[in-house]
MISE-359790 format. One record per atom (N, C-alpha, C, O): x, y, z; residue in three letters. Coordinates in steps of 0.001 Angstrom, whole numbers, plus 500000, padded with zeros to 6 digits. Layout:
<rolums>
XYZALA ...
</rolums>
This chain:
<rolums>
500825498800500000UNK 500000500000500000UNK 500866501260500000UNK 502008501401500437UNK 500026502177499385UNK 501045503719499244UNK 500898504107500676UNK 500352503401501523UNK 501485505412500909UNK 500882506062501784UNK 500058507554502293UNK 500182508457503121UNK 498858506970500822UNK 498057507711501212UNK 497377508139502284UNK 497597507582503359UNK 496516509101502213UNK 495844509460503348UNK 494576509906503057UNK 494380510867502314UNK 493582509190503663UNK 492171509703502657UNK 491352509890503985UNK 491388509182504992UNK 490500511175503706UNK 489779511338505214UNK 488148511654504527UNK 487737512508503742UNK 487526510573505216UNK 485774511018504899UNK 485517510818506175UNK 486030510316507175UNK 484124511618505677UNK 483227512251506995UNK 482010510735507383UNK 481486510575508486UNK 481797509784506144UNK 480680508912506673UNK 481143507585505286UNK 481824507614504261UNK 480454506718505890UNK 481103506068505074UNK 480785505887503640UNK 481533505446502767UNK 479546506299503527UNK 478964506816502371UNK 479807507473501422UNK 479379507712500293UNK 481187507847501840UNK 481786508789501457UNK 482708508038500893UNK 483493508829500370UNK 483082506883500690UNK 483989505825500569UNK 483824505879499224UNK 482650505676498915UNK 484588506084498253UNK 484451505947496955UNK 484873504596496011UNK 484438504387494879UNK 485786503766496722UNK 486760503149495872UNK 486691501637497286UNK 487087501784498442UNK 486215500601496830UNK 486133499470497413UNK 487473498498497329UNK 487743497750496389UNK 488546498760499009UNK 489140497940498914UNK 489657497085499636UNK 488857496820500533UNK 490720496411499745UNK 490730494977500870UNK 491298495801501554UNK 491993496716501112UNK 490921495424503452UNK 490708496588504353UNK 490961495872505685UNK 490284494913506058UNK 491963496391506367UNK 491755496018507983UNK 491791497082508519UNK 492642497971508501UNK 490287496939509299UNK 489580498447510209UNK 489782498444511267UNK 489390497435511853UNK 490384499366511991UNK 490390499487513436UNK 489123500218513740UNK 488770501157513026UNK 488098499641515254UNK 486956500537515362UNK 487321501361516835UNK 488254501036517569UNK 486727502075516998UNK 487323502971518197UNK 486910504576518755UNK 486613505455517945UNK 486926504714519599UNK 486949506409520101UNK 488384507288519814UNK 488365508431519357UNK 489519506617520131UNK 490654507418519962UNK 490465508368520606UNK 491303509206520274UNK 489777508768521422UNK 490033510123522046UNK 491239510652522201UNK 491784509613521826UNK 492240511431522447UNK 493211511383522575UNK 494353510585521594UNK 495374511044521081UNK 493996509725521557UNK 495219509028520506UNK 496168508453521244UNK 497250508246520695UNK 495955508004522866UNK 497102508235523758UNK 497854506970523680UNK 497280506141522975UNK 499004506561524210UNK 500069505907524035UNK 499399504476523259UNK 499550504024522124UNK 498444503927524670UNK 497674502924524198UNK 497419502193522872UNK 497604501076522389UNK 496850503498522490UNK 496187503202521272UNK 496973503532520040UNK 496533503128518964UNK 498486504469520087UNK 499288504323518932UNK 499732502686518936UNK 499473502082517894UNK 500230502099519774UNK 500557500944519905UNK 499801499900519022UNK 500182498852518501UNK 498911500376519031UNK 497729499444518822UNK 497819499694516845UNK 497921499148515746UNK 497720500616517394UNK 497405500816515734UNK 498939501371514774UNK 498829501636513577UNK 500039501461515363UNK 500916501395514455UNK 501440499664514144UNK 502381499430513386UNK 500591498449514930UNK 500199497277515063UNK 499587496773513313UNK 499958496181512299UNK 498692497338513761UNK 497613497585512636UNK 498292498176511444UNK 497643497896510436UNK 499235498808511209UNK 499643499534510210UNK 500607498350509418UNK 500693497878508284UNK 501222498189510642UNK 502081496910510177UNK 501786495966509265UNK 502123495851508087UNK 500952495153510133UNK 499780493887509544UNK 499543494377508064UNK 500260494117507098UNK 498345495171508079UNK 498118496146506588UNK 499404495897505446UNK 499453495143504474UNK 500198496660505884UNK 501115496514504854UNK 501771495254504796UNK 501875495094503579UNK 502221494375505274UNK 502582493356505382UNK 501443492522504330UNK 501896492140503250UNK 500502492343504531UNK 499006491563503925UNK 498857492391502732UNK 498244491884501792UNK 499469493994502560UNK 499586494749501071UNK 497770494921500916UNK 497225494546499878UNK 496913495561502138UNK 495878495972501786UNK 496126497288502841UNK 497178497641503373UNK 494668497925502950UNK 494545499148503196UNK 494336499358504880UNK 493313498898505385UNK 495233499993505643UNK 494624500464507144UNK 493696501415507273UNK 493676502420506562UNK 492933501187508111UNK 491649502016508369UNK 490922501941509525UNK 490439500940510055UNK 490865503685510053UNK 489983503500510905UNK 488865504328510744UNK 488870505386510116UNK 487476503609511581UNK 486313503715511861UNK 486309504697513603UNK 486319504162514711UNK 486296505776513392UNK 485819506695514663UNK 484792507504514722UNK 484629508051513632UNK 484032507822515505UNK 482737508389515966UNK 483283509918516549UNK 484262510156517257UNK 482339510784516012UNK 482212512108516585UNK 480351512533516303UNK 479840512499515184UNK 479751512829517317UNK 480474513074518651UNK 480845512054519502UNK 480149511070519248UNK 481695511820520478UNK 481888510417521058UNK 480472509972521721UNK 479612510698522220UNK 480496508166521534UNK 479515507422521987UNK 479317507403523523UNK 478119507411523806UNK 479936507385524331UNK 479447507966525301UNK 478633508941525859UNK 477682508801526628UNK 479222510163525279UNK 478820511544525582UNK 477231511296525074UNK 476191511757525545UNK 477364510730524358UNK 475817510510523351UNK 474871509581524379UNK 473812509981524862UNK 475295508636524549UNK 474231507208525092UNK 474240508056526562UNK 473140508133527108UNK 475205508597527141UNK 474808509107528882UNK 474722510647528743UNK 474482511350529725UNK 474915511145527542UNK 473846512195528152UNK 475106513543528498UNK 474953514685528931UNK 476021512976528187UNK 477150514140529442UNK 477338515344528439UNK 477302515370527209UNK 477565516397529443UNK 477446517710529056UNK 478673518263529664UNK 479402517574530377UNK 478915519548529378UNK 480774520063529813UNK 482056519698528711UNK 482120518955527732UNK 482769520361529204UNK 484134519719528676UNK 484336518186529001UNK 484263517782530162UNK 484619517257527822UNK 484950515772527775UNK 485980515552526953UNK 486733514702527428UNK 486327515967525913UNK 487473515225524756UNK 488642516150525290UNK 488598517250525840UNK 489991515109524848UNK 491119515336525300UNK 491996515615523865UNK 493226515670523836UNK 491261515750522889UNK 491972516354521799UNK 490747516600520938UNK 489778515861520764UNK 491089518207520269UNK 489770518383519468UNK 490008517284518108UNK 490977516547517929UNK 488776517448517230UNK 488413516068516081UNK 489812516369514971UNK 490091515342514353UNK 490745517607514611UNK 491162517910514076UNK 492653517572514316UNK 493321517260513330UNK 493206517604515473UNK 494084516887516135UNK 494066515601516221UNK 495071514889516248UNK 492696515155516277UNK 492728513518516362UNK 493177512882515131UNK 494022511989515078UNK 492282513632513703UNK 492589513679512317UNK 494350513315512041UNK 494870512302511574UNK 494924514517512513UNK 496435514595512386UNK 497397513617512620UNK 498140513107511781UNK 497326513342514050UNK 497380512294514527UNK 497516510517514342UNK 498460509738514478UNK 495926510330513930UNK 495805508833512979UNK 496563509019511324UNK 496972508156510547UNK 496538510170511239UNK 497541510090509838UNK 499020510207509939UNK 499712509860508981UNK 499515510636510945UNK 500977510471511224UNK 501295509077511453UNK 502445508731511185UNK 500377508099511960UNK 500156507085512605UNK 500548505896511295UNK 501017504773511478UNK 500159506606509814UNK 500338505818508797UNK 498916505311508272UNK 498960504696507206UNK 497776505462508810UNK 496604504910508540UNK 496054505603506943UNK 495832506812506884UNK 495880504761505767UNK 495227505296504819UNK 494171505604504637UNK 493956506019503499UNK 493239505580505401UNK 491814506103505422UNK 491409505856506769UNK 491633504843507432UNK 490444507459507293UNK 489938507560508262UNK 488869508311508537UNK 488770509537508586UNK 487876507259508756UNK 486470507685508853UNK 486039508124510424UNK 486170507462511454UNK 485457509526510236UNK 484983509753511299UNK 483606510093511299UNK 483265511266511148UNK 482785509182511454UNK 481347509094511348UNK 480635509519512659UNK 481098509346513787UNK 479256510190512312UNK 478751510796513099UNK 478179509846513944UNK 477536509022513294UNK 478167509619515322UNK 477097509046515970UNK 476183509786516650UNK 476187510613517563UNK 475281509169515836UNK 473725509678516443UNK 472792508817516652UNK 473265507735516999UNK 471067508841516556UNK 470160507400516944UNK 469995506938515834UNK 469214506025516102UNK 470157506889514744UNK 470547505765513190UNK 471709504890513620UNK 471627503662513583UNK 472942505623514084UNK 473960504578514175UNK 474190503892515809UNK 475126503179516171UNK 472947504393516673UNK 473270503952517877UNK 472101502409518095UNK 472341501475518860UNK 470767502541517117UNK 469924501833517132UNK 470295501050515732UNK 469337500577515121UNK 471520500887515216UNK 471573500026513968UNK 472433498702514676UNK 473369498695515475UNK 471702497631514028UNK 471833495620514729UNK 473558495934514704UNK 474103496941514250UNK 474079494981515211UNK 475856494875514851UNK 475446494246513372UNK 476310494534512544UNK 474460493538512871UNK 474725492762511876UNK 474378493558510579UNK 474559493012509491UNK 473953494652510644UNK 473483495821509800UNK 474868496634509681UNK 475448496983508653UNK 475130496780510641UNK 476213497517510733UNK 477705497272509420UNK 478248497850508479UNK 477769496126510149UNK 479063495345509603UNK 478653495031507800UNK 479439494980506854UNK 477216494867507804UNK 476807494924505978UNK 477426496120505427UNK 478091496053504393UNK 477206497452506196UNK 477415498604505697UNK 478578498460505467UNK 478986498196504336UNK 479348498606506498UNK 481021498221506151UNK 481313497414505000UNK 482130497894504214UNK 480814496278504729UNK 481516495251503793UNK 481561495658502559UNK 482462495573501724UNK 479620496494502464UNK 479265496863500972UNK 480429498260500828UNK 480643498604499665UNK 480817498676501408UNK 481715500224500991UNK 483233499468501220UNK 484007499862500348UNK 483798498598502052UNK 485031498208501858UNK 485408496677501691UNK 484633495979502345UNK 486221496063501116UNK 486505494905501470UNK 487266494366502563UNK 488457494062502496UNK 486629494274503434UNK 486710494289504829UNK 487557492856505147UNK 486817491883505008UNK 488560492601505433UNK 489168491267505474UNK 489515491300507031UNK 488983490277507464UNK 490112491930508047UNK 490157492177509249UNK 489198493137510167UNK 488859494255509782UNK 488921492748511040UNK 488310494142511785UNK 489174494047513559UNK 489193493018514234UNK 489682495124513898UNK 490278495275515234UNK 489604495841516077UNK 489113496963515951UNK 489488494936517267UNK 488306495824518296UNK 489029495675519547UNK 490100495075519640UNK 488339496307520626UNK 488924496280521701UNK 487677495351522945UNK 487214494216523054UNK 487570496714523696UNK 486643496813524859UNK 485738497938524439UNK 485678499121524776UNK 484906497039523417UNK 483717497599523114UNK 482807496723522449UNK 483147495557522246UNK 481657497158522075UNK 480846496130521234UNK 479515497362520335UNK 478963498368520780UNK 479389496575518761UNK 479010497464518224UNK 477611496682518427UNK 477422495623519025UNK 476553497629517658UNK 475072497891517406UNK 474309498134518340UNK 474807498310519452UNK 473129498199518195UNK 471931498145519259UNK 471904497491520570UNK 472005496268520479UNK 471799497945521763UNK 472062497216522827UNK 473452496911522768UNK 473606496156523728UNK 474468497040522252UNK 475785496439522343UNK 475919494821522338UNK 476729494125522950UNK 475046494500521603UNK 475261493131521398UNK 476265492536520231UNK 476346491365519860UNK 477081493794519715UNK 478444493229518844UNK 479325492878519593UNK 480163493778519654UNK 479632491895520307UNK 480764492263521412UNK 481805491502520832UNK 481445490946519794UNK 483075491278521190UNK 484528490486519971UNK 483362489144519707UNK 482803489042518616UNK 483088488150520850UNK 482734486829520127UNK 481471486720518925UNK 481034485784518255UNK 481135488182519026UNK 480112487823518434UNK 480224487704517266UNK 479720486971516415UNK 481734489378517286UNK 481541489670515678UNK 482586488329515094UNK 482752488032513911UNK 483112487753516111UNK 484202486277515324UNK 483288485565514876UNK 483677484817513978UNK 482195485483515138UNK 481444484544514897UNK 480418484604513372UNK 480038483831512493UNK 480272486249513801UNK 479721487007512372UNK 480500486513511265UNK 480200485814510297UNK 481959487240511784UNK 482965487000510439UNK 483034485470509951UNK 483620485432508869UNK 482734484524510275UNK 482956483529509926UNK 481743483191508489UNK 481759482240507708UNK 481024484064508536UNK 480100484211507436UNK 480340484815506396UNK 480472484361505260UNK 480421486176506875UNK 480816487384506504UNK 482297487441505426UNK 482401488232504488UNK 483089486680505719UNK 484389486401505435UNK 485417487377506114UNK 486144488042505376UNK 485516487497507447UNK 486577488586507874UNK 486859487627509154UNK 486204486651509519UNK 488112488234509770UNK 488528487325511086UNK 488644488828511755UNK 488763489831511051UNK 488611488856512775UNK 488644489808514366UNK 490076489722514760UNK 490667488653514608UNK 490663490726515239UNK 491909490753516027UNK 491842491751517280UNK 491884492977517377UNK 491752490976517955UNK 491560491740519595UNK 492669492904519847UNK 493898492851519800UNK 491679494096520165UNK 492615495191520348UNK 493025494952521799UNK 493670495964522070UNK 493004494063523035UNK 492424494491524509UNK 493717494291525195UNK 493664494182526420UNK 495171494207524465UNK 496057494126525010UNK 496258495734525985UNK 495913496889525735UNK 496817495241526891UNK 496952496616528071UNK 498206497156527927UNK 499188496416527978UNK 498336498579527718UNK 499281498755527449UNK 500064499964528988UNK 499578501073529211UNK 500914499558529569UNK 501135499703531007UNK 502340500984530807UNK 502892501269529744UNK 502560501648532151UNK 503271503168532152UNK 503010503198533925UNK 502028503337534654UNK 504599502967534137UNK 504594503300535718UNK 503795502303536151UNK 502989502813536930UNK 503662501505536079UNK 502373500562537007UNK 501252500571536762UNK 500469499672537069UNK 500951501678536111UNK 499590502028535359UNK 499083501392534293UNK 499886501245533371UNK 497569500800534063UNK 497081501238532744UNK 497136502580531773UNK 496994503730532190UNK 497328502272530643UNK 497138503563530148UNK 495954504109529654UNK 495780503508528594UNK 495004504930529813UNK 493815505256529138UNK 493216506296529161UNK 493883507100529812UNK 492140506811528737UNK 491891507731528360UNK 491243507878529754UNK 491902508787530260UNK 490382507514530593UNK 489781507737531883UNK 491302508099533060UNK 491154508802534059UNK 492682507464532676UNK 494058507667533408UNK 494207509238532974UNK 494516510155533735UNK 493987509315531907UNK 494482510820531348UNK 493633511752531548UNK 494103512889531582UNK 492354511616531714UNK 491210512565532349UNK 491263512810533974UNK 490991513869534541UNK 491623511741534508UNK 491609511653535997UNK 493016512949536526UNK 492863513759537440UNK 494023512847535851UNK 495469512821535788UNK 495173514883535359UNK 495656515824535988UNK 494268514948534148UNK 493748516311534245UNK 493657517087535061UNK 494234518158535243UNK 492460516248535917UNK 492160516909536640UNK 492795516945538031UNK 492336517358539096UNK 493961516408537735UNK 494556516956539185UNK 495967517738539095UNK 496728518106539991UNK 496056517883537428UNK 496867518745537566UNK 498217518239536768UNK 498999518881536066UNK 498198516893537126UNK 499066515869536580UNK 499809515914535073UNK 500090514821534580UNK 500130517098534343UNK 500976516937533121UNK 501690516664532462UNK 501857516759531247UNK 502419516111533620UNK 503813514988533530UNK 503157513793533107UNK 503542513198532100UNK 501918513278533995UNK 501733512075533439UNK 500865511769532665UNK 500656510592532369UNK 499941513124532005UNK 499293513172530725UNK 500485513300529742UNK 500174512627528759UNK 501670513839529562UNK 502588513508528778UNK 503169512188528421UNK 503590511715527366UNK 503050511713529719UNK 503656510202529344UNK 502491509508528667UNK 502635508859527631UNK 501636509626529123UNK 500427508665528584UNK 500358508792527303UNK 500466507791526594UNK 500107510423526596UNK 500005510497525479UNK 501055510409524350UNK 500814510325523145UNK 502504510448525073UNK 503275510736524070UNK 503763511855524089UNK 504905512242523840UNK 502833512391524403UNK 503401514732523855UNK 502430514901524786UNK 501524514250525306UNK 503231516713524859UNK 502236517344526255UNK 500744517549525459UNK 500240517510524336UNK 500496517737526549UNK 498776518138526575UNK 498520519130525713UNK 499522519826525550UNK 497587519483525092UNK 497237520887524092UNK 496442521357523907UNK 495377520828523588UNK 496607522309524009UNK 495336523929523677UNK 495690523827522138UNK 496685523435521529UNK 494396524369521742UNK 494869525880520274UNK 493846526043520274UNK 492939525211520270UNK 493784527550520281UNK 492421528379519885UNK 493363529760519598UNK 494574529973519530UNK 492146530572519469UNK 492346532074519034UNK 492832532471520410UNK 492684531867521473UNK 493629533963520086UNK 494388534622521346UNK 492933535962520687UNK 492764536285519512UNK 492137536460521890UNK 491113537235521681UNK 491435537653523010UNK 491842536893523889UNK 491157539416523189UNK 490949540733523752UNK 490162540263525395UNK 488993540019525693UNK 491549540294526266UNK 491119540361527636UNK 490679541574528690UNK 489817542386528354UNK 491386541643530096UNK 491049542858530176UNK 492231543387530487UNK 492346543892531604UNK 492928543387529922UNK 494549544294529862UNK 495261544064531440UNK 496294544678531706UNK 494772543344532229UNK 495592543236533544UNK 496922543336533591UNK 497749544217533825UNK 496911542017533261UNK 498386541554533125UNK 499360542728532251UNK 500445542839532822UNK 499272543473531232UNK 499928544728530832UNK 500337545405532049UNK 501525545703532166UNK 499411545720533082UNK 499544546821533906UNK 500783546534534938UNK 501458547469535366UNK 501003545341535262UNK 501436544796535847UNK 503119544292535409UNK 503930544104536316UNK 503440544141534225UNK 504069544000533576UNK 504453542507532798UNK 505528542176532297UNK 503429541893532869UNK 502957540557532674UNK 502169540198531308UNK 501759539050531131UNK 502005541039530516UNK 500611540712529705UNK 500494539517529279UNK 501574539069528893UNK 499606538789529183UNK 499432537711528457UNK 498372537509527675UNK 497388538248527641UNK 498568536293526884UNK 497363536268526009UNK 496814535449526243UNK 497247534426526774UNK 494885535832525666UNK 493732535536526169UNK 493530534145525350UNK 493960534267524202UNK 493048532982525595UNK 493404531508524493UNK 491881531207524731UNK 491389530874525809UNK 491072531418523277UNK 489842531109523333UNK 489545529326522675UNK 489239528923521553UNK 489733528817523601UNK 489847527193523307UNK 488347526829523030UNK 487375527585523028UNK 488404525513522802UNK 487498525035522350UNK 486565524130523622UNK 486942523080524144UNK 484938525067524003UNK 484330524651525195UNK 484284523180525418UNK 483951523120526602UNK 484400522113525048UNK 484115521102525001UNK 485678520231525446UNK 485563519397526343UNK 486583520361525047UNK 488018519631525778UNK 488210520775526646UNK 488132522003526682UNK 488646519226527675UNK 489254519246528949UNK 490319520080529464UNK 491192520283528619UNK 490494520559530449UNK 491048521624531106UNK 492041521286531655UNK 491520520355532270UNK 493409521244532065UNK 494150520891533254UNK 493422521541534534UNK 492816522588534308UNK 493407521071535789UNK 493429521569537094UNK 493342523071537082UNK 494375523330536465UNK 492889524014537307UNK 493358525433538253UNK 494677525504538659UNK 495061524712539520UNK 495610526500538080UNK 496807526539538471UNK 497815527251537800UNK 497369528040536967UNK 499022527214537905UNK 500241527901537072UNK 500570526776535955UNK 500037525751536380UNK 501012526581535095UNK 501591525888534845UNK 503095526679533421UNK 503248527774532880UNK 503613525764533396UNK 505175525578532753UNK 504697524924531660UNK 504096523858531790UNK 504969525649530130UNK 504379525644529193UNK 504984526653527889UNK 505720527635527981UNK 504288525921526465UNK 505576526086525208UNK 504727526722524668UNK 503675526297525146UNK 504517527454523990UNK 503240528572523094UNK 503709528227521836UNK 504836528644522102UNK 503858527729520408UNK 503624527984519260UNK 502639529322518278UNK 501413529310518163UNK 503488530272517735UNK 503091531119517272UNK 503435531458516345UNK 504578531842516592UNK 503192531660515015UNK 503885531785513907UNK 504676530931513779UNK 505804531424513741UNK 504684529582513664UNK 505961528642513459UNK 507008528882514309UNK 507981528154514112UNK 507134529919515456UNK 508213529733516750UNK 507018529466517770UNK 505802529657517784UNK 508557528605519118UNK 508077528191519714UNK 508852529198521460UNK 510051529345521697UNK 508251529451521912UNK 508015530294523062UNK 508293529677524473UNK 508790528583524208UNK 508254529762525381UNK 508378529404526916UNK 507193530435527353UNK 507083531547526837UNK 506237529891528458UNK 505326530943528517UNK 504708530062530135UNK 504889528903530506UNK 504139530929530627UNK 504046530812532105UNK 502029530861532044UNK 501417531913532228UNK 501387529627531781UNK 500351529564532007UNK 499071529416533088UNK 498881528415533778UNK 498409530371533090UNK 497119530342534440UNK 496044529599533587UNK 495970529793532373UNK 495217528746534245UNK 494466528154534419UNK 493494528583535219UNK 493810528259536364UNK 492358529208535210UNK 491619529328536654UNK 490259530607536807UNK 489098530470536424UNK 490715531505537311UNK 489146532417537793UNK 489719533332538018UNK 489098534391538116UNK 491188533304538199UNK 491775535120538490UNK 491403535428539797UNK 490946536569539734UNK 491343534969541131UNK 490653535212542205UNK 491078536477543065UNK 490374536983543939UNK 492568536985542611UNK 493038538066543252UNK 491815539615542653UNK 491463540592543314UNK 491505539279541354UNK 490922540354540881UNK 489039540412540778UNK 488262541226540279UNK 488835538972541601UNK 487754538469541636UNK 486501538166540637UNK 485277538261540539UNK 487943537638539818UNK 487119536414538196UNK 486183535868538951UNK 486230535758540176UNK 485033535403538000UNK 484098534392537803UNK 484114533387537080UNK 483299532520537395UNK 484884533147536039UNK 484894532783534625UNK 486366531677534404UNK 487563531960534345UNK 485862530748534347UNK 487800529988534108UNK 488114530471532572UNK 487359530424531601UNK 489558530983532660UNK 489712531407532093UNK 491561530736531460UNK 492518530559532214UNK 491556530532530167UNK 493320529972529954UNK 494208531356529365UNK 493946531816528254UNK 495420532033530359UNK 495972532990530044UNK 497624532647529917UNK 498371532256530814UNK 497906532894528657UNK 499767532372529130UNK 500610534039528789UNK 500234534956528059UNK 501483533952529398UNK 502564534870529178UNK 503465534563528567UNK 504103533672529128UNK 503998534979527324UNK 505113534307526525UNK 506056535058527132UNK 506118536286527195UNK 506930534084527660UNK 508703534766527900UNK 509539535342526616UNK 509653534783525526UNK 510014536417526957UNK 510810536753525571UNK 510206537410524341UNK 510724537473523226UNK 509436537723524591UNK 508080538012523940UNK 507494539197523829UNK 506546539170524613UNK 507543540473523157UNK 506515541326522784UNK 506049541576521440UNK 506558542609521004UNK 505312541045520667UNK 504440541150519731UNK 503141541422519805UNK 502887541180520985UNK 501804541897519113UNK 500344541883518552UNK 500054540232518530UNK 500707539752517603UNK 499693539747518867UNK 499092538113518320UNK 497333538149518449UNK 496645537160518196UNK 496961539024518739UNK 495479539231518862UNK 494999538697517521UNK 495559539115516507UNK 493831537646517404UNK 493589536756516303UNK 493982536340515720UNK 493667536173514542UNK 495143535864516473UNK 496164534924516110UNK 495730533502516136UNK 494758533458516890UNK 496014532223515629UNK 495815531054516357UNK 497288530653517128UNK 498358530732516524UNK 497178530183518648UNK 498002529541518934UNK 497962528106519303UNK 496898527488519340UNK 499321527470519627UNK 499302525933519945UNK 500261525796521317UNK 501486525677521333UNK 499221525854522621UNK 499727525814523748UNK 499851524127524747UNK 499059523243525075UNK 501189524380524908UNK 501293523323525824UNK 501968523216526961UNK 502892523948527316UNK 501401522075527690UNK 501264521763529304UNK 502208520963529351UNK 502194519759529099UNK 503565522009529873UNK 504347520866530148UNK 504716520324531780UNK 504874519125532010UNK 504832521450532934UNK 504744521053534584UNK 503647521614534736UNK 503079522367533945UNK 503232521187535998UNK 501901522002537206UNK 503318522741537914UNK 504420522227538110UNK 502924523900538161UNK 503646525130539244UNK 503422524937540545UNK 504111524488541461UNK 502211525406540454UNK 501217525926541442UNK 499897526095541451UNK 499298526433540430UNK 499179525840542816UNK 497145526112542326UNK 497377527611542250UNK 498296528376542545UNK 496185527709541742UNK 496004528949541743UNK 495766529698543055UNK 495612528848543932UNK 495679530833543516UNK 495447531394544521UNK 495407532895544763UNK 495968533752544082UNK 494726533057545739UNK 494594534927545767UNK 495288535601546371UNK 495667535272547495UNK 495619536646545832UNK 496510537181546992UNK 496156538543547134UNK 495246539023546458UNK 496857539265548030UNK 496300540547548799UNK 497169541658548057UNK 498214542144548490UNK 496461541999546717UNK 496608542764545811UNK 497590542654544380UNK 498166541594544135UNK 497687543543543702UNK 498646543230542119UNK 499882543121542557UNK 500652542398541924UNK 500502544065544157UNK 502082544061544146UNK 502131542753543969UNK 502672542142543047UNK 501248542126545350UNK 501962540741545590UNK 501891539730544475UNK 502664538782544335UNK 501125539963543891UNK 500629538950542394UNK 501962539058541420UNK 502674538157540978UNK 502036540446541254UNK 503334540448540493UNK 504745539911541133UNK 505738539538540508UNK 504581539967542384UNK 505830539355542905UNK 505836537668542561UNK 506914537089542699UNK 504951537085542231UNK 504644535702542782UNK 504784535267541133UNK 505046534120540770UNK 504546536458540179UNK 504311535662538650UNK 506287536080538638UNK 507088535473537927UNK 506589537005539421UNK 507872537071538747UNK 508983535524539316UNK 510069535297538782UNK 508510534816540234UNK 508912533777540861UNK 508720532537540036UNK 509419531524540052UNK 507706532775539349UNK 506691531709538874UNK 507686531803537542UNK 507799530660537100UNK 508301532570536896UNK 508661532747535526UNK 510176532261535855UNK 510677531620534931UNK 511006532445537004UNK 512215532173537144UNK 512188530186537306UNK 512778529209536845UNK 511306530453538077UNK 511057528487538408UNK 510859528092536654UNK 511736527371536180UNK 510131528393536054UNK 509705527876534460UNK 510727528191533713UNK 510822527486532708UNK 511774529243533879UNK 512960529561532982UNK 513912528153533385UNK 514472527401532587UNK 513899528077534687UNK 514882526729535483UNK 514746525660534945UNK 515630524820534778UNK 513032525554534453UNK 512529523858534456UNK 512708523629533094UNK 512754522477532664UNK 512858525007532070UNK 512031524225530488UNK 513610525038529314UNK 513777524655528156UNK 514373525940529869UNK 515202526271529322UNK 516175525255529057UNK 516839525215528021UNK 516269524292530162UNK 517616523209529685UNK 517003522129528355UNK 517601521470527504UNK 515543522323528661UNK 515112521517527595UNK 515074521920526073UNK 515010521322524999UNK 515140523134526474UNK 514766523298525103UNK 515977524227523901UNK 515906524710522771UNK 516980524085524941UNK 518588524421524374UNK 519082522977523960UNK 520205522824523480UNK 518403522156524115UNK 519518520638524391UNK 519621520295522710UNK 520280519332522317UNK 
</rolums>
């Protein structure tokens, strides 16, 4: 197989019918786990000289069947995109789930698949497709035996520190702040990108300004706090001293993501940036006015010059 890269939105979208081993999955994140898994899969594929492919859902099946509301994904759909294609995968479907594909049989399902690809493998994990979840691995081995495809169990565990690795490890690990070990899990630090949009000039006054990072409401937040962190802007990459939080000295309401680029005075206002979490500092906290605030960010910037400068001279 070449190494193309073909991205549709449904599978409907599939133009060209060919011999196919599908990985099915959330990928949220993409985290260690699941490269494993699927640079696995990439292997196999080429080895067998047919096509890798994965089958992913947006919005995720969870969020859908329970209902959950807030920030949940740990990488927006566009990052995830990037991602499975660095990964080597030649086609990647990210199909909508909604109540057509949540109330369709596993055995409906897997027709759809066959008629748009020639489906010779399918890789699953700890999940099960169709209605009620009654696709579960034995079932669909059992399908395939009709069907003409064989199953290859995704459910190997893939371990870090003593840990499982997973996407519920890397949400938990969020939220406490943990960026070290959302790095390990995933591979690479954690990431923002959104627009840098018009705050309320604080940080200027102070001699701090930073910029305002209008992320995307729906992924996950690190903890409340300082953190030690790389800004991408214009194709350079920055050292920048990030808040997380409500601003409580000035008595925010609003969580809000603000970084200060070290080294740094430019316009970036509607800019896009690409921010990342590389230590936790400190929680956030209030203090008894701007002197002391400014004393505490100028502390906060010497600790982050200490932690991320050797790294990033090396």
């Amino acid at each position: 197989m070449t190494n193309e890269f073909i991205h549709v939105q449904t599978l409907n979208e599939i133009t060209e019918r060919k011999p196919t081993y599908l990985a099915i999955g959330s990928f949220d994140g993409v985290h260690a786990g699941h490269q494993v898994i699927l640079k696995r899969l990439v292997k196999a594929a080429q080895a067998a000289q047919v096509q890798a492919a994965v089958l992913t859902f947006f919005p995720h099946p969870k969020r859908v069947v329970k209902n959950l509301t807030g920030p949940y994904y740990l990488s927006t759909l566009n990052e995830r995109i990037e991602i499975l294609r660095d990964l080597g995968i030649n086609l990647l479907i990210t199909h909508p789930f909604d109540k057509k594909v949540r109330t369709t049989k596993a055995d409906d399902f897997i027709d759809q698949l066959i008629e748009v690809m020639d489906l010779k493998q399918l890789w699953g994990g700890d999940f099960a497709l169709g209605h009620n979840r009654e696709g579960d691995i034995p079932y669909l081995q059992n399908l395939g035996k009709s069907r003409g495809f064989t199953v290859e169990s995704m459910s190997d565990l893939h371990m870090l520190d003593g840990q499982i690795v997973s996407s519920s490890r890397v949400r938990n690990s969020l939220s406490l702040g943990h960026v070290t070990d959302v790095k390990l899990c995933l591979g690479r630090p954690y990431q923002l990108v959104g627009q840098v949009v018009p705050g309320d000039q604080r940080g200027r006054t102070i001699g701090f300004p930073t910029a305002n990072l209008d992320v995307w409401e729906e992924q996950l937040l690190p903890m409340n706090g300082v953190y030690a962190s790389l800004v991408t802007v214009g194709g350079q990459t920055y050292l920048s001293a990030t808040n997380v939080g409500t601003r409580p000295t000035v008595e925010g309401k609003t969580v809000r993501v603000e970084t200060h680029l070290l080294d740094f005075d430019q316009d970036i206002y509607g800019q896009e940036i690409q921010l990342q979490f590389m230590q936790f500092i400190r929680q956030e906290m209030k203090f008894n006015g701007l002197p002391e605030l400014k004393e505490q960010i100028a502390k906060d910037i010497q600790t982050i010059r200490t932690i991320l400068e050797p790294t990033v001279t090396e």
